[in-house]
N, C-alpha and C positions, 0 to 999 in steps of 0.2 A: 296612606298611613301604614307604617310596618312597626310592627312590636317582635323585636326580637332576642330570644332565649339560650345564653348559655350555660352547658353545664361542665361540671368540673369533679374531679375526685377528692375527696378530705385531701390536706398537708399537714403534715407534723408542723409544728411550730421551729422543733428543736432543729430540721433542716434546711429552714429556708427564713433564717432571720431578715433577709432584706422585706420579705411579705409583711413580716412583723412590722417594720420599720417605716410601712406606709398606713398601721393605723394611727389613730390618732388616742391619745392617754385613757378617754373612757374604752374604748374597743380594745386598747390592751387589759384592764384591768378588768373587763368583762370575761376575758376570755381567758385571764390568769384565774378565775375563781369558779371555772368550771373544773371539776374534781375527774371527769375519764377523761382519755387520750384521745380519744376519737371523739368526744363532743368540740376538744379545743380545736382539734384537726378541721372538723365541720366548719366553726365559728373563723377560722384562721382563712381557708375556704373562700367563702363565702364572702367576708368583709371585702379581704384584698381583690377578690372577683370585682366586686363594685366597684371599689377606686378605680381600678385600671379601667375596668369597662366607660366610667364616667368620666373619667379622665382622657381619654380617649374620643369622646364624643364633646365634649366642654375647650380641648385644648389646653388644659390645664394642668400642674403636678401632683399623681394620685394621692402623698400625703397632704396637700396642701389644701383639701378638698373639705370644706365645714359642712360638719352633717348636724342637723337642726334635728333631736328625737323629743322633741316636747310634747306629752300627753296631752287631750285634753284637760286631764286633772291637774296637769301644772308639772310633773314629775319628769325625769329624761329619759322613760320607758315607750314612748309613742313609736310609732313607725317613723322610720330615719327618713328625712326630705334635706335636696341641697338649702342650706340657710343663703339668704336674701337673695334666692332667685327669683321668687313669687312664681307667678303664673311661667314665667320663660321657661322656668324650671322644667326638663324633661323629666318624666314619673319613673321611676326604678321599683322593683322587688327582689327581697332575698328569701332563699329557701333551703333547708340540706334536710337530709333523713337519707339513714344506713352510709351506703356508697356514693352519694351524690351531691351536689350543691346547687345551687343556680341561682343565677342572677336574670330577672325580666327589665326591659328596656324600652318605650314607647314615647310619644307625643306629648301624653296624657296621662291618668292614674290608671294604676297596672298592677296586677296582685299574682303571683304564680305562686305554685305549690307543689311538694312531692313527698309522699311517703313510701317508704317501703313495706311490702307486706310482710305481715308480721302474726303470730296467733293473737287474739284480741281477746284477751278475759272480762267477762260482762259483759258479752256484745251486747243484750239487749238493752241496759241499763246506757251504754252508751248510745244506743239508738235513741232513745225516747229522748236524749238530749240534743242531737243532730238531726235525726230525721223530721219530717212535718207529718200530720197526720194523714197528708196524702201518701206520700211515701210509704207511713206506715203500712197503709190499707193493701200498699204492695205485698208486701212480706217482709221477712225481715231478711235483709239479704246478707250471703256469707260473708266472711271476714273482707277478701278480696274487694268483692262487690261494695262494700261499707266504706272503704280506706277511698274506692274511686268518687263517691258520692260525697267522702268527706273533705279530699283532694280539692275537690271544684266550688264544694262552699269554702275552704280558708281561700283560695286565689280570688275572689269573690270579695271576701272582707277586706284582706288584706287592700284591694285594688278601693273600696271604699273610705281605709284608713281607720275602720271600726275595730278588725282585727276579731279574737275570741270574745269583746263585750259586748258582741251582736248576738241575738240568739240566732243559734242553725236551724231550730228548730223551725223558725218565720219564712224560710226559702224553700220553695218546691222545684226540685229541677228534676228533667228524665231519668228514667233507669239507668243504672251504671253499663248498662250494655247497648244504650242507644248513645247516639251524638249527646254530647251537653249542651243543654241549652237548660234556660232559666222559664218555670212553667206560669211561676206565682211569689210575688215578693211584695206583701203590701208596704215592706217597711222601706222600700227601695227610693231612690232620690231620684230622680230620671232614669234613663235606662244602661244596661250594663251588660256588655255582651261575657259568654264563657266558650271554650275550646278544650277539650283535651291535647296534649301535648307529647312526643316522642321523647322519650327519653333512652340514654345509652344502656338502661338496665328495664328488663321485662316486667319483673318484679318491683317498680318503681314505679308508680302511676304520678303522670305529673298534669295540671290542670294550669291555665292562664287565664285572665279575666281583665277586664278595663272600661273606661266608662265610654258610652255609644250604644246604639241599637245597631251594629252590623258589625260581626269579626272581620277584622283586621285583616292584612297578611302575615303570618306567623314565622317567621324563618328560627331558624335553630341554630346555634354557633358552639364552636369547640374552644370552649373556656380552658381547658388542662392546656389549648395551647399559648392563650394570654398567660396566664398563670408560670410557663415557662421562662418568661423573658424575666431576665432578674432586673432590677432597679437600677440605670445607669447605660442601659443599651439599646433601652427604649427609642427608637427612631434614630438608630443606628444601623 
């Protein structure tokens, strides 16, 4: 089993209308109603990363690719999955924060994540919300330390399909300065391995996650170079 990870830099919108041209009407109007430049660049990103990556592994045409986001509350804000693949379905994740994006790609459910570091006002107040009481007992660790701890719980949820309505606070995983692994999750479904992950910026801590007791093979792919093929040359 290999899960693998590519990452890619924000795209304007305004330069690469063919990326536009392979979402599909909610992913444009999601991403016409983000107010910065750089969040639509992320979102622009990011999607199109998908298509091509899924589309490429499906044999199929990236816009032509149904993505099924139904909450479980009924709403079309859930985690994005191929519609009427069922189980065939290979599992995907998306991510962006500052300079990066990324798309994860496995067998199975898969969650990655990447923030960049950033000053964090009310670290503690955000602690007591992510951290577990184990954790706490550590210390409260710096901004840096916090973002990697918090890195590896969203790849985690995400790879669940729980996403942020899971509390962080119910997962005990190692210090931010040892290997990731998962210590204590009594809310957990089976088991569910975690990794830290390379990514192209230092300042960017990225974490991956999927369901299994044994990480994967992890490989890392260069998305800015999918991202350059414009639409139309595709396996040309």
């Amino acid at each position: 089993m290999t899960v693998t990870v590519w990452w890619a830099a924000p795209t304007d919108p305004g330069g690469r209308p063919d990326l536009v041209a392979l979402l599909d009407a909610h992913e444009r109007e999601r991403m016409a109603a983000l107010r910065r430049a750089g969040d639509r660049a992320r979102y622009l990103a990011a999607h199109a990363l998908a298509r091509l990556v899924l589309a490429e592994h499906l044999g199929a045409d990236p816009a032509s690719i149904d993505m099924d986001r139904t909450c479980r509350c009924g709403k079309p804000h859930g985690k994005p999955r191929l519609a009427g693949h069922g189980d065939a379905a290979p599992g995907f994740s998306l991510t962006h924060s500052g300079a990066l994006v990324g798309v994860a790609l496995g067998p199975g459910p898969v969650g990655v994540d990447v923030e960049q570091h950033r000053e964090l006002t009310g670290l503690e107040g955000l602690a007591r919300h992510a951290l577990s009481p184990g954790e706490r007992e550590r210390g409260l660790p710096g901004p840096a330390g916090f973002l990697v701890t918090w890195t590896r719980k969203e790849a985690l949820l995400k790879a669940t399909g729980d996403g942020l309505s899971a509390p962080m606070d119910a997962i005990t995983l190692s210090a931010p300065g040892d290997p990731a692994r998962v210590l204590h999750w009594p809310d957990a479904t089976g088991s569910w391995w975690l990794a830290d992950i390379d990514t192209p910026h230092p300042d960017h801590p990225g974490a991956v996650a999927g369901a299994g007791a044994d990480v994967p093979l992890i490989t890392v792919s260069d998305g800015d170079a999918v991202l350059s093929v414009v639409r139309g040359t595709m396996g040309g």
